[in-house]
PDB file of N, CA, C and O in Angstrom:
ATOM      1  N   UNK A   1      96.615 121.678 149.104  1.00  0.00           N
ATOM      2  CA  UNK A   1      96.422 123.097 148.811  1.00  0.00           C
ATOM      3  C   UNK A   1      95.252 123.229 147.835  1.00  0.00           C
ATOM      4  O   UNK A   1      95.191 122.381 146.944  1.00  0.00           O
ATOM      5  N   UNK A   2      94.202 124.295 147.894  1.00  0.00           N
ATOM      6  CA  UNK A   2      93.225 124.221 147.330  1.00  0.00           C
ATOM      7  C   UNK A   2      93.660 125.189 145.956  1.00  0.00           C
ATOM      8  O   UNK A   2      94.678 125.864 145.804  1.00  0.00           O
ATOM      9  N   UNK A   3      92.606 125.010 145.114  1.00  0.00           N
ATOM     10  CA  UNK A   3      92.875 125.672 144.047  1.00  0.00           C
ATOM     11  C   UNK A   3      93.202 127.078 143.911  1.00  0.00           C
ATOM     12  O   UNK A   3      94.154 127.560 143.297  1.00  0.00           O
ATOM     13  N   UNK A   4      92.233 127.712 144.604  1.00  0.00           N
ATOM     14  CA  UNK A   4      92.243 129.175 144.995  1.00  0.00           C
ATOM     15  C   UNK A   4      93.624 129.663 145.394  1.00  0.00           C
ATOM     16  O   UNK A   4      93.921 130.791 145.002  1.00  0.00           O
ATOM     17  N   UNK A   5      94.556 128.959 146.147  1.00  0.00           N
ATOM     18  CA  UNK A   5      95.414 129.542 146.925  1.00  0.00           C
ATOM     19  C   UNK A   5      96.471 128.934 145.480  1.00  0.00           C
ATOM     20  O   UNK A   5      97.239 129.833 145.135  1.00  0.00           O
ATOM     21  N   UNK A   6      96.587 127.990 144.860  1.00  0.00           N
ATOM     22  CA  UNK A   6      97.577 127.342 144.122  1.00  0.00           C
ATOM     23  C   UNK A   6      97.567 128.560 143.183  1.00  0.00           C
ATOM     24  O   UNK A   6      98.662 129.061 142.930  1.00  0.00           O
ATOM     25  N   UNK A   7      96.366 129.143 142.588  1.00  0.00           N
ATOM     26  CA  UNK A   7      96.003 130.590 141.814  1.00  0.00           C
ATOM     27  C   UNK A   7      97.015 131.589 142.498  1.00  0.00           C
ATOM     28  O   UNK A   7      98.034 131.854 141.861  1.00  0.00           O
ATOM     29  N   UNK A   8      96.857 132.077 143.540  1.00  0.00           N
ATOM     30  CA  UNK A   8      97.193 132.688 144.252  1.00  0.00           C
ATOM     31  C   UNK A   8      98.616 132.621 144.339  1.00  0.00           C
ATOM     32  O   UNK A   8      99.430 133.535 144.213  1.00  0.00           O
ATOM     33  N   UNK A   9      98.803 131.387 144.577  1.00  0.00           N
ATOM     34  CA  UNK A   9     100.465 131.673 144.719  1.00  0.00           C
ATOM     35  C   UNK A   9     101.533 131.574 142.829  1.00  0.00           C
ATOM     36  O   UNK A   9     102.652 131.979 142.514  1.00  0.00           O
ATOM     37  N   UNK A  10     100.798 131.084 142.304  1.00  0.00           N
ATOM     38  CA  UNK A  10     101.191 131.683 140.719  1.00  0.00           C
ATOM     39  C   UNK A  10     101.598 133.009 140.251  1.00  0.00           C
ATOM     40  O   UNK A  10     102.554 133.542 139.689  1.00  0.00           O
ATOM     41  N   UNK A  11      99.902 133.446 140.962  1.00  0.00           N
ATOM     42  CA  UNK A  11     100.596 134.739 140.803  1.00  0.00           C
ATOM     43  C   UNK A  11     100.963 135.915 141.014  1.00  0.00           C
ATOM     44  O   UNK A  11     101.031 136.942 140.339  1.00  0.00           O
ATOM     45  N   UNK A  12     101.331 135.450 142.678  1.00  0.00           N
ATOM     46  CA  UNK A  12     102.853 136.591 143.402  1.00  0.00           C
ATOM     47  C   UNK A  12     104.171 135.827 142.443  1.00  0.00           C
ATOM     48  O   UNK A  12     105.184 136.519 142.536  1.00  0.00           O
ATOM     49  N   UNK A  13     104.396 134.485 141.494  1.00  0.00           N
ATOM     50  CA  UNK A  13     105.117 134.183 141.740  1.00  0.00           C
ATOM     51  C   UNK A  13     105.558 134.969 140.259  1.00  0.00           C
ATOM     52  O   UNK A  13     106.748 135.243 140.108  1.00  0.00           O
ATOM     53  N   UNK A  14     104.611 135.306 139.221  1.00  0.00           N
ATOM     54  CA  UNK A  14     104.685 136.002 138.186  1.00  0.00           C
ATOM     55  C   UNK A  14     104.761 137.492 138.634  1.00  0.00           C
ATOM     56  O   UNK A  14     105.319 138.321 137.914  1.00  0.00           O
ATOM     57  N   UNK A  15     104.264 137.788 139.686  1.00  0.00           N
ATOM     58  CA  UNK A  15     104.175 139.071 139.780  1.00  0.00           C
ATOM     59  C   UNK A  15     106.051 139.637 140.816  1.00  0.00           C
ATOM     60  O   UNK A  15     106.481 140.774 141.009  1.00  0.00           O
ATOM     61  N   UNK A  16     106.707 138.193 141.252  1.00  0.00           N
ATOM     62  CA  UNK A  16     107.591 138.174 141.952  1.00  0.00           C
ATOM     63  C   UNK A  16     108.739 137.990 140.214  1.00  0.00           C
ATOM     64  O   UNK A  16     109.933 138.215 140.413  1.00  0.00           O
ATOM     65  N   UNK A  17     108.465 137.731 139.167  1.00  0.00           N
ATOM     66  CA  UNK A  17     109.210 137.542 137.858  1.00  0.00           C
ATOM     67  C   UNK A  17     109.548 138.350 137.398  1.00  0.00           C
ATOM     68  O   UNK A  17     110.734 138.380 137.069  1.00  0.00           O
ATOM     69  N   UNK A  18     108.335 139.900 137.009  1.00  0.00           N
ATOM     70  CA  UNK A  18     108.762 140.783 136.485  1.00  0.00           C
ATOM     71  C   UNK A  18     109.356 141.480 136.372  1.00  0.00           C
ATOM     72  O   UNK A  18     109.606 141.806 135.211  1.00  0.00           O
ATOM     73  N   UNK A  19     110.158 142.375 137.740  1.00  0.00           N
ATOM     74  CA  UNK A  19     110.939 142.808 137.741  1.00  0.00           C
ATOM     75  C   UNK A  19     112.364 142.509 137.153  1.00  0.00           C
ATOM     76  O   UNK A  19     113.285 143.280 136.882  1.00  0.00           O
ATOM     77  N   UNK A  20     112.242 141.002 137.029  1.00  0.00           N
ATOM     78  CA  UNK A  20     113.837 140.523 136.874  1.00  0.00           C
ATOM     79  C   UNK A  20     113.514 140.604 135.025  1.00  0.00           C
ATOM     80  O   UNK A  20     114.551 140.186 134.511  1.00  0.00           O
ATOM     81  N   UNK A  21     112.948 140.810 134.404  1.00  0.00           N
ATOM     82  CA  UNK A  21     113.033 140.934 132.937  1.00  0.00           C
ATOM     83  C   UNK A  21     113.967 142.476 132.492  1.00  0.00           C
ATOM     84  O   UNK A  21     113.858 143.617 132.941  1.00  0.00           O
ATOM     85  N   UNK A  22     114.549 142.112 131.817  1.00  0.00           N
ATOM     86  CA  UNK A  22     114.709 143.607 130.954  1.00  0.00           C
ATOM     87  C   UNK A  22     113.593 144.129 130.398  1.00  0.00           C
ATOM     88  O   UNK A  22     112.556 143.472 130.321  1.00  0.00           O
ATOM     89  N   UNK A  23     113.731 145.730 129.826  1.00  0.00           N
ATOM     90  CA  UNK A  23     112.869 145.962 128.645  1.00  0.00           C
ATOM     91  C   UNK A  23     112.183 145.349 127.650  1.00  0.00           C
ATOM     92  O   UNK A  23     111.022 145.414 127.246  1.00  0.00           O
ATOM     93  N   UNK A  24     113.242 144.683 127.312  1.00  0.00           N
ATOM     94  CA  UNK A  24     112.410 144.170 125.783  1.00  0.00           C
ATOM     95  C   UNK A  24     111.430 142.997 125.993  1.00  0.00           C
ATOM     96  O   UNK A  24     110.307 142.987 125.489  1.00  0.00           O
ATOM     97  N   UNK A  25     112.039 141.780 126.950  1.00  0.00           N
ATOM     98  CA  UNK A  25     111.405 140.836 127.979  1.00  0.00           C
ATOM     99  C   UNK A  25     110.119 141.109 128.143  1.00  0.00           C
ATOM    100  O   UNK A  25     109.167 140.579 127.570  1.00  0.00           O
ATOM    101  N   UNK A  26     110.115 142.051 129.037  1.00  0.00           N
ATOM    102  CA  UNK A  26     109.070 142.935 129.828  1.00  0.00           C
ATOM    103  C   UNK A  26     107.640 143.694 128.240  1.00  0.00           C
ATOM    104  O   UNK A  26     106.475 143.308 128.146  1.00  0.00           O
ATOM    105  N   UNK A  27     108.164 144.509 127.516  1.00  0.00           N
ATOM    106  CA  UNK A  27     107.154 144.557 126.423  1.00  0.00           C
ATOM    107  C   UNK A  27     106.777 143.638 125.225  1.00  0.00           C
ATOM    108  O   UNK A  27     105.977 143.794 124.302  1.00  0.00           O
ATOM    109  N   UNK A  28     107.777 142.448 125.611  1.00  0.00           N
ATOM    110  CA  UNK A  28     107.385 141.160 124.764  1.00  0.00           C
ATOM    111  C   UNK A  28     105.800 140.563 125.332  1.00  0.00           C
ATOM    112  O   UNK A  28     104.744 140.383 124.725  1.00  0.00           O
ATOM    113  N   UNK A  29     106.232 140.339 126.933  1.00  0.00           N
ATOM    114  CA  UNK A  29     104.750 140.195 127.856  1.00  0.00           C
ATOM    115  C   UNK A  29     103.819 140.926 127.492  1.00  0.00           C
ATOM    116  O   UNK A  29     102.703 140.588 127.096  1.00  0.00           O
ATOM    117  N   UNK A  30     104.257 141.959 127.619  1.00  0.00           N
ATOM    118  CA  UNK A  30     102.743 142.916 127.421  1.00  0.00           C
ATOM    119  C   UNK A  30     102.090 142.530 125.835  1.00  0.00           C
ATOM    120  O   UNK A  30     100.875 142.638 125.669  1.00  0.00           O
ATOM    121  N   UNK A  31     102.954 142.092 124.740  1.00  0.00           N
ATOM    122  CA  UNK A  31     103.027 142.139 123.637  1.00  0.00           C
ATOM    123  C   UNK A  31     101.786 140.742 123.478  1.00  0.00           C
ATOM    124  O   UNK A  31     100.801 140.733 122.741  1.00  0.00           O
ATOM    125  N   UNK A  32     102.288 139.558 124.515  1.00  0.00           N
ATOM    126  CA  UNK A  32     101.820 138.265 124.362  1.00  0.00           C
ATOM    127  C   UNK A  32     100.443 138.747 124.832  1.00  0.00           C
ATOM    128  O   UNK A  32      99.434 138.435 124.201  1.00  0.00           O
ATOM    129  N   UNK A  33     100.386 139.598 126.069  1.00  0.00           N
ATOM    130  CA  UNK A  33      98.909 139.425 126.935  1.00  0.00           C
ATOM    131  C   UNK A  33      97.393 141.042 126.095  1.00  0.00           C
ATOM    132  O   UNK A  33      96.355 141.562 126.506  1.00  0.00           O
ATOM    133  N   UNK A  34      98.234 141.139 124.887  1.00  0.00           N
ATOM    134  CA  UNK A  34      97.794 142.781 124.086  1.00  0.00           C
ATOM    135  C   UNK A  34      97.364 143.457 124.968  1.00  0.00           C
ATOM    136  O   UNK A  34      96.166 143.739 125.013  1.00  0.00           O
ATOM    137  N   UNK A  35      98.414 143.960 126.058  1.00  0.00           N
ATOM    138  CA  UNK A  35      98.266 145.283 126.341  1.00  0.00           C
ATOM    139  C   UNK A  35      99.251 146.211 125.751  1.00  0.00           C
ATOM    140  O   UNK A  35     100.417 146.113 125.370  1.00  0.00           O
ATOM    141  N   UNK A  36      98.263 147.254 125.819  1.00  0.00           N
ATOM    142  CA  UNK A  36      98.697 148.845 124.982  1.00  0.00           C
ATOM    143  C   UNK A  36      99.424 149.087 125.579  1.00  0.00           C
ATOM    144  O   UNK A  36      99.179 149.006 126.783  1.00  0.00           O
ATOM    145  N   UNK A  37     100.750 149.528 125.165  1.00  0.00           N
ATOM    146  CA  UNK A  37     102.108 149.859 125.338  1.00  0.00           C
ATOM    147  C   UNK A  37     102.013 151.689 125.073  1.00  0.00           C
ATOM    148  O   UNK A  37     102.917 152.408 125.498  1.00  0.00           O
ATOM    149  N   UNK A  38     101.018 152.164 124.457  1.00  0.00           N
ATOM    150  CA  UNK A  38     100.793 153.062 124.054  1.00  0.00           C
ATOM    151  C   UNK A  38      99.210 153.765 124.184  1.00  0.00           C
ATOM    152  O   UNK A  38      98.162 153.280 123.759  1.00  0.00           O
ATOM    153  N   UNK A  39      99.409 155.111 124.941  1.00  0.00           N
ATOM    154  CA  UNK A  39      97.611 155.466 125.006  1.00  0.00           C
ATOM    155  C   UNK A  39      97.968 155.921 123.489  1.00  0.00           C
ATOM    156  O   UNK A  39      98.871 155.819 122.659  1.00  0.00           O
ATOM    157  N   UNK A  40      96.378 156.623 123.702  1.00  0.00           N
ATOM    158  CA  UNK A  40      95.424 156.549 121.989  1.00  0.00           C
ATOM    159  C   UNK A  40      96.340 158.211 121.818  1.00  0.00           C
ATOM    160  O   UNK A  40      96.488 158.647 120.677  1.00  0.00           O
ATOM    161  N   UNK A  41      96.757 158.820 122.726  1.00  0.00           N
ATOM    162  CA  UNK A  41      97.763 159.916 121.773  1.00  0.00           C
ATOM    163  C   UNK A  41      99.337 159.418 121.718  1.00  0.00           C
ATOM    164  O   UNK A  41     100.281 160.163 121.980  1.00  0.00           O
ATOM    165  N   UNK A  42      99.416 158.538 121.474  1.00  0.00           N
ATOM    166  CA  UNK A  42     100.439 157.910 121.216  1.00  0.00           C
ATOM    167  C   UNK A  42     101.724 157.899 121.734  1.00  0.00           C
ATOM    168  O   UNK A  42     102.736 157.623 121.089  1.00  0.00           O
ATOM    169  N   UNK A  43     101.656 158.297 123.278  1.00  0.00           N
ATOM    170  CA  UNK A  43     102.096 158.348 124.368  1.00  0.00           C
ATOM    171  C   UNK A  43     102.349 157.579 125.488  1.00  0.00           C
ATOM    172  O   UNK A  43     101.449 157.404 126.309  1.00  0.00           O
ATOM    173  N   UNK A  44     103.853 156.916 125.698  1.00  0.00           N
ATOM    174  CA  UNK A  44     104.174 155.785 126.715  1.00  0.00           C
ATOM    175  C   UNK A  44     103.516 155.779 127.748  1.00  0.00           C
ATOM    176  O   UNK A  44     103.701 156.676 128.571  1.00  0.00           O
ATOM    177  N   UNK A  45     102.430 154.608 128.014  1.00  0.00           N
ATOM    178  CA  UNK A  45     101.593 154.416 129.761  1.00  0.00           C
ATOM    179  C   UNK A  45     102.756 154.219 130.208  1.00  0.00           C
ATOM    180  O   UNK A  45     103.866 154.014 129.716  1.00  0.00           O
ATOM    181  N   UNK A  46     102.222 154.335 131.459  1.00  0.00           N
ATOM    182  CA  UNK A  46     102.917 154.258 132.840  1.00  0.00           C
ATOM    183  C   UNK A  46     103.211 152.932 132.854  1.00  0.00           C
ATOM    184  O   UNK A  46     102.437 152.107 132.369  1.00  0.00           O
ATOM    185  N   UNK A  47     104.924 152.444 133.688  1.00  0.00           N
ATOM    186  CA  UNK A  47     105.141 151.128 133.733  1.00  0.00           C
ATOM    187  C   UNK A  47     104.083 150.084 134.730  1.00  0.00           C
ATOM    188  O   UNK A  47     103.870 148.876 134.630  1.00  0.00           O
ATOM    189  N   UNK A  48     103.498 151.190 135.789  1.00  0.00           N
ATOM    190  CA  UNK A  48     102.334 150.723 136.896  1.00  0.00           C
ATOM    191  C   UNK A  48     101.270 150.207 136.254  1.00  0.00           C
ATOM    192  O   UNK A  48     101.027 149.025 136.495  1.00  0.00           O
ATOM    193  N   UNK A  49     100.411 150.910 135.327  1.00  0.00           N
ATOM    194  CA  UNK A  49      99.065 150.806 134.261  1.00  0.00           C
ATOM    195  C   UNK A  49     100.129 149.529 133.653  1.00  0.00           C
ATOM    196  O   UNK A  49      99.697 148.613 134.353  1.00  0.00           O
ATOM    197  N   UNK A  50     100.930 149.064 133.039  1.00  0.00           N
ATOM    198  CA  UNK A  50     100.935 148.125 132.215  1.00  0.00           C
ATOM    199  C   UNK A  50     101.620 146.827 132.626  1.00  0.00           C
ATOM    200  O   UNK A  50     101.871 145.758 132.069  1.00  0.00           O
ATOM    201  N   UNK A  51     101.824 147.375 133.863  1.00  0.00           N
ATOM    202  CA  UNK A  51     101.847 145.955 135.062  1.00  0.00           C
ATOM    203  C   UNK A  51     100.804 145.560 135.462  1.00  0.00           C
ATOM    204  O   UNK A  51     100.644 144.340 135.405  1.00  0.00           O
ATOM    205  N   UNK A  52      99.835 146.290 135.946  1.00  0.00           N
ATOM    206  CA  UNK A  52      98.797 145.955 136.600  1.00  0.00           C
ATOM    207  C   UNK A  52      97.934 145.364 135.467  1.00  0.00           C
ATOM    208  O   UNK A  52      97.060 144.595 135.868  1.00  0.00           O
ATOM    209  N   UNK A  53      98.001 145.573 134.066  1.00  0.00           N
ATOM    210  CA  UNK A  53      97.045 145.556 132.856  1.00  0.00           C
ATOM    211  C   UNK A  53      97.527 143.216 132.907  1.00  0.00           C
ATOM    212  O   UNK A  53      97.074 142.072 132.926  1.00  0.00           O
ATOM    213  N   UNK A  54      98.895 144.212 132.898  1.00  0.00           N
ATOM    214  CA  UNK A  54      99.203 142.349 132.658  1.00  0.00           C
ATOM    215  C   UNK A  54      99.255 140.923 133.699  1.00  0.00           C
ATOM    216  O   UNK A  54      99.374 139.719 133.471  1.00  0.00           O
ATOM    217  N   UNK A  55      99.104 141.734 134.919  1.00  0.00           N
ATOM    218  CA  UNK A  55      98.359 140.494 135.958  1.00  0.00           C
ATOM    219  C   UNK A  55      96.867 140.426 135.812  1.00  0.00           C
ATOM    220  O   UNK A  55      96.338 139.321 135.927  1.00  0.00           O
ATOM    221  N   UNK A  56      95.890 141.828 135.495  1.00  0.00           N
ATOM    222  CA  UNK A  56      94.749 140.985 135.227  1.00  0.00           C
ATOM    223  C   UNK A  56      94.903 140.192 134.209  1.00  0.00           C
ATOM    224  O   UNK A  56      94.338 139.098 134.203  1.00  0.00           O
ATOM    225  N   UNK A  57      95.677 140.593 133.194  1.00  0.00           N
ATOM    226  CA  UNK A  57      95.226 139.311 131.813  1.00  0.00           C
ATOM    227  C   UNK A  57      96.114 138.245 132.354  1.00  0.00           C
ATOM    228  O   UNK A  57      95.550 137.191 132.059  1.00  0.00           O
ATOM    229  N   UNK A  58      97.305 137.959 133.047  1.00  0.00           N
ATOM    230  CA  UNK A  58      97.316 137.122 133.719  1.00  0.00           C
ATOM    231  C   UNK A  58      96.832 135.729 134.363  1.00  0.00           C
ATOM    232  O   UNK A  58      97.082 134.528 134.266  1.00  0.00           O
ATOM    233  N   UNK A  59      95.637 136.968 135.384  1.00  0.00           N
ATOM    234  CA  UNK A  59      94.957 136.050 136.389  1.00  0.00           C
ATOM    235  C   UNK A  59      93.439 135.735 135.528  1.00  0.00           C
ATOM    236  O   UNK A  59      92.531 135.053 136.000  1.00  0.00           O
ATOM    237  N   UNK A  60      93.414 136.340 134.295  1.00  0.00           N
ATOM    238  CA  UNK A  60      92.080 135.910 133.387  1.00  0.00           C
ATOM    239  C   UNK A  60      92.592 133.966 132.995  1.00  0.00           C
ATOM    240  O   UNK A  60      91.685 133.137 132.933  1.00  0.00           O
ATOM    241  N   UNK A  61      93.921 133.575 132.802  1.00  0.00           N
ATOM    242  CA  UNK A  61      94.514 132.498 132.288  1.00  0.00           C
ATOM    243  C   UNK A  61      94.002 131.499 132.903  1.00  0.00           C
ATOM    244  O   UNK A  61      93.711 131.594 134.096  1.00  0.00           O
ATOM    245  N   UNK A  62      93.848 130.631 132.362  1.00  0.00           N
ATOM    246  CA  UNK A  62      93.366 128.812 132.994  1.00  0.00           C
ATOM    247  C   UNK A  62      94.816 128.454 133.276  1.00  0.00           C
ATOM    248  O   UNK A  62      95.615 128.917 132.462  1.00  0.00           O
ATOM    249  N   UNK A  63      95.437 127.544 134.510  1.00  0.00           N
ATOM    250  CA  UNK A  63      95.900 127.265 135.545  1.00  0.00           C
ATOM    251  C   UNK A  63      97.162 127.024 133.903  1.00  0.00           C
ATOM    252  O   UNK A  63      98.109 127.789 133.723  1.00  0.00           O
ATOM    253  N   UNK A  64      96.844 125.874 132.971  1.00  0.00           N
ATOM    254  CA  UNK A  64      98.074 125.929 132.330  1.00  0.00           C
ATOM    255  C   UNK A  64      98.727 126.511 131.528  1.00  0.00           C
ATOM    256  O   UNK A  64      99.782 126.190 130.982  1.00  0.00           O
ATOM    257  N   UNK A  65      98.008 127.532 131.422  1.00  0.00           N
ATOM    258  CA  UNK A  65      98.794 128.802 130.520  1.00  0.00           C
ATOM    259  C   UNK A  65      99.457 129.775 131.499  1.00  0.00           C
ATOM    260  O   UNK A  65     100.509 130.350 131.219  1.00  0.00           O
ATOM    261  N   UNK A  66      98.678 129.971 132.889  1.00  0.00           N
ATOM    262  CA  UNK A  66      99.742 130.246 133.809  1.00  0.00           C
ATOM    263  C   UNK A  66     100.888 129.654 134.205  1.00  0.00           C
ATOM    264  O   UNK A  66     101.710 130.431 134.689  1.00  0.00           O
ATOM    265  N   UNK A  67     101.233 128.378 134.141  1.00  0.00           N
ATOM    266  CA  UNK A  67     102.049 128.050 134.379  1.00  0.00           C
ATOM    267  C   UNK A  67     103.367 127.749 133.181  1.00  0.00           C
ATOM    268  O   UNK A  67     104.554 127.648 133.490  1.00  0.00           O
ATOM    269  N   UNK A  68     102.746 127.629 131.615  1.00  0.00           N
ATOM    270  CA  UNK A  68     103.242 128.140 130.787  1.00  0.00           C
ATOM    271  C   UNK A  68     104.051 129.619 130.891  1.00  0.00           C
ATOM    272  O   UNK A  68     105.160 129.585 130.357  1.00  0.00           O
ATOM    273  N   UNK A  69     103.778 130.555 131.327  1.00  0.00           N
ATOM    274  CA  UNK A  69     103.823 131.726 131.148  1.00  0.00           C
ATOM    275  C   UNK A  69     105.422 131.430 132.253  1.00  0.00           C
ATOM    276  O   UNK A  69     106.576 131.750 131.971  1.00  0.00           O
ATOM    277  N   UNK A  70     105.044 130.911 133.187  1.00  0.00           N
ATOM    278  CA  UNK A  70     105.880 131.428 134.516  1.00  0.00           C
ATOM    279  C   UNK A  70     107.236 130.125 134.001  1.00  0.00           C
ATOM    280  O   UNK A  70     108.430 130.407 134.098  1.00  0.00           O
ATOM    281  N   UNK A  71     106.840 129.019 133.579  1.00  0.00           N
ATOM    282  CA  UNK A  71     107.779 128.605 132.862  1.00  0.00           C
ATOM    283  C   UNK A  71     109.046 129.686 131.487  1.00  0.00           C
ATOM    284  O   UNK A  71     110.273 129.660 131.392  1.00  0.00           O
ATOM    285  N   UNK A  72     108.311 130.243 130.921  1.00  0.00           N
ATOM    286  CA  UNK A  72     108.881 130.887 129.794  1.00  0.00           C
ATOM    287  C   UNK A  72     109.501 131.990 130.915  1.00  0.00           C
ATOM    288  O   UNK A  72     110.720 131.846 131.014  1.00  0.00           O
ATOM    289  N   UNK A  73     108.972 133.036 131.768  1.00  0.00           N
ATOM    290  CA  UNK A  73     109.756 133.867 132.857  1.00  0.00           C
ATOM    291  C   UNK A  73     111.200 132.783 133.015  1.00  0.00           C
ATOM    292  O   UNK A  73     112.334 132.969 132.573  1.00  0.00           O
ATOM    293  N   UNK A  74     110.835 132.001 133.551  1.00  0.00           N
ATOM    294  CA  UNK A  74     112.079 130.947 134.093  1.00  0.00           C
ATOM    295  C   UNK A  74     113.471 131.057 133.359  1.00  0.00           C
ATOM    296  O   UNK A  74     114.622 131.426 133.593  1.00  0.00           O
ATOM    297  N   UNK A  75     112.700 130.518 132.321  1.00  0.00           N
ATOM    298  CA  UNK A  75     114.037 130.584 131.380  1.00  0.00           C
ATOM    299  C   UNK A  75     114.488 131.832 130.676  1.00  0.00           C
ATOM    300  O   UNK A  75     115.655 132.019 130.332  1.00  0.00           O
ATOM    301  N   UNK A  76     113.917 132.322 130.564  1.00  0.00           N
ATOM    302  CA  UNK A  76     114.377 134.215 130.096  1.00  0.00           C
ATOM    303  C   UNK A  76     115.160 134.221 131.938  1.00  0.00           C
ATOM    304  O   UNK A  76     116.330 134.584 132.051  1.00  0.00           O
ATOM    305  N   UNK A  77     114.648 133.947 132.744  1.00  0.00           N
ATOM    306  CA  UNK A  77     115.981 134.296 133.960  1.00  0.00           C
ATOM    307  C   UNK A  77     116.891 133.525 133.734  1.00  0.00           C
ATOM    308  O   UNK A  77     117.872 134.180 134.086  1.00  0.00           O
ATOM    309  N   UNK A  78     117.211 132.674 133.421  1.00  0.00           N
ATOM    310  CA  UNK A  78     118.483 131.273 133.145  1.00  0.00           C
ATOM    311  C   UNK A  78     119.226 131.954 132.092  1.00  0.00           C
ATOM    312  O   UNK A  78     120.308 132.479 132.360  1.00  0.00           O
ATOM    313  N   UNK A  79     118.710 131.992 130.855  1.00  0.00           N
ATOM    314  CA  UNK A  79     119.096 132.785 129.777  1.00  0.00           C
ATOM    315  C   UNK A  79     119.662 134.022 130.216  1.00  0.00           C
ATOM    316  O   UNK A  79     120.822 134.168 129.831  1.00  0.00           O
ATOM    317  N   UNK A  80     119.144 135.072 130.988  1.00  0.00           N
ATOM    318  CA  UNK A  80     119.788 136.392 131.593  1.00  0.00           C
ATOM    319  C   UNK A  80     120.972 135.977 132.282  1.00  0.00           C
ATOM    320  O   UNK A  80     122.063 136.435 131.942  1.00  0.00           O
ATOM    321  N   UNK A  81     120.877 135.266 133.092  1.00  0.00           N
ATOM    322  CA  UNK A  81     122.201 134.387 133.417  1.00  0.00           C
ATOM    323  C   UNK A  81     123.206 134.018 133.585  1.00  0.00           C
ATOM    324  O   UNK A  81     124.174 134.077 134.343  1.00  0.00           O
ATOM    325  N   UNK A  82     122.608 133.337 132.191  1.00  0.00           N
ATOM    326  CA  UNK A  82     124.024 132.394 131.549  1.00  0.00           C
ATOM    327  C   UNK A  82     124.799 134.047 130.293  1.00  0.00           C
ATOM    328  O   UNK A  82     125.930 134.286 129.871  1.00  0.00           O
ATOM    329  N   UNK A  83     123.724 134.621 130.173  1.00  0.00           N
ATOM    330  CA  UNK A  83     124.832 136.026 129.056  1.00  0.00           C
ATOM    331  C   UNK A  83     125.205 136.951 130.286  1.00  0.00           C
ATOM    332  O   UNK A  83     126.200 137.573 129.915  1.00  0.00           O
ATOM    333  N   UNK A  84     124.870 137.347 131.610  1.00  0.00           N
ATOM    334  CA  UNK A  84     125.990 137.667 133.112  1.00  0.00           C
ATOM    335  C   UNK A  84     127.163 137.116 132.925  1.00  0.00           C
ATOM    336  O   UNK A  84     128.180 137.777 132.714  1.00  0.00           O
ATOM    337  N   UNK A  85     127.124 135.909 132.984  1.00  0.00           N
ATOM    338  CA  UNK A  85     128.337 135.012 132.834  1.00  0.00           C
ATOM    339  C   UNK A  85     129.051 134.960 131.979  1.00  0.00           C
ATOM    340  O   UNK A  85     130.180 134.802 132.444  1.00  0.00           O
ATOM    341  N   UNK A  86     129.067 135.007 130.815  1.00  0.00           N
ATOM    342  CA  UNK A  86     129.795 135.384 129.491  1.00  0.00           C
ATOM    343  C   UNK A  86     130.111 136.751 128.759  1.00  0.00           C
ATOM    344  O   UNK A  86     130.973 136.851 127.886  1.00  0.00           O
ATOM    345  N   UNK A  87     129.226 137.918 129.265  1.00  0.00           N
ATOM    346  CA  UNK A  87     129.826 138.386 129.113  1.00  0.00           C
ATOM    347  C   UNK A  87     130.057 139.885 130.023  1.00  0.00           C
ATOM    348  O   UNK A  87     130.189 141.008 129.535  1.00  0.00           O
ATOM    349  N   UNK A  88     130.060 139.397 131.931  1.00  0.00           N
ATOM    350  CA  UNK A  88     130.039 140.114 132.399  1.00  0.00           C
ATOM    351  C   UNK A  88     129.403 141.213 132.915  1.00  0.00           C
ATOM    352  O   UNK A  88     129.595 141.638 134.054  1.00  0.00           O
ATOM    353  N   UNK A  89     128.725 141.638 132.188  1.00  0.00           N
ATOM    354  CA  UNK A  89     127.529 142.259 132.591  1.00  0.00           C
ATOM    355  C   UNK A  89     126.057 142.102 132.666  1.00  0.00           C
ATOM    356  O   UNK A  89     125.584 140.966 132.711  1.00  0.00           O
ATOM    357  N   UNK A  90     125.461 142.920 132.678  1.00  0.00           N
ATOM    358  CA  UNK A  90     123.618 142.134 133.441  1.00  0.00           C
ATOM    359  C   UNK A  90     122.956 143.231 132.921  1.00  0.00           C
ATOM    360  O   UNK A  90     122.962 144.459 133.004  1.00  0.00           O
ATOM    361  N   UNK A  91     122.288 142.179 132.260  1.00  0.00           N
ATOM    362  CA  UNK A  91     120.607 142.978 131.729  1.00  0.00           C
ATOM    363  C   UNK A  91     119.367 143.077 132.521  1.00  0.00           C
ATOM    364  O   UNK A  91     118.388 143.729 132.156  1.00  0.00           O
ATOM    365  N   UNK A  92     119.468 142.210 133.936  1.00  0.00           N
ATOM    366  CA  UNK A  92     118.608 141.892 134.604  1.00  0.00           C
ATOM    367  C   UNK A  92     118.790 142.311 135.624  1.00  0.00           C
ATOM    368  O   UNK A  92     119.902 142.218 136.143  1.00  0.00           O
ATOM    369  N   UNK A  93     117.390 143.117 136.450  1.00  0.00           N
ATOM    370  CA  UNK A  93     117.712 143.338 137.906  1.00  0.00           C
ATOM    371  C   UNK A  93     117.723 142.193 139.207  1.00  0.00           C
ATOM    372  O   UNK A  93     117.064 141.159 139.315  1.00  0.00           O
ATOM    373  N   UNK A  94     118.425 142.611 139.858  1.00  0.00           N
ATOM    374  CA  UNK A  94     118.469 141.383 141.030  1.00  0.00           C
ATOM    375  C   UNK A  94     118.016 142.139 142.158  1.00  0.00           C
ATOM    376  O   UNK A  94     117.901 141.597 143.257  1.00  0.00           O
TER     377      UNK A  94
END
């Protein structure tokens, strides 16, 4: 598999992650990649604008910080999880 496509499949596989985060998960990312969570009148962007903000900074990443990244997704899903399991309910969409 060539590089291009190994890129490529990273990141549907981050872009296949996000949904399964909660809130806080989800603006922790944005938090890591500094996108504005907030326009300049101090007003919540759109969840679309700050998805899309965070696959380009994303796909700006050298191959092992992408895969860093999709590692840390991983386990925030394991972690979502294993607290389903204990205590019944879900923070995470499926």
């Amino acid at each position: 598999m060539n590089i291009e496509k190994k890129k490529e499949k990273r990141t549907k596989e981050f872009i296949y992650m996000i949904p399964k985060l909660n809130a806080v998960e989800f603006i922790g990312i944005c938090n890591l990649f500094k996108v504005k969570i907030l326009t300049d009148g101090a007003e919540p962007r759109d969840f679309s604008e700050l998805l899309e903000d965070c696959i380009d900074t994303y796909n700006t990443l050298n191959s092992k910080k992408q895969k860093e990244i999709l590692k840390l997704l991983k386990q925030l899903k394991k972690e979502n999880k294993k607290a389903v399991k204990a205590n019944g309910s879900s923070t995470e969409h499926k």
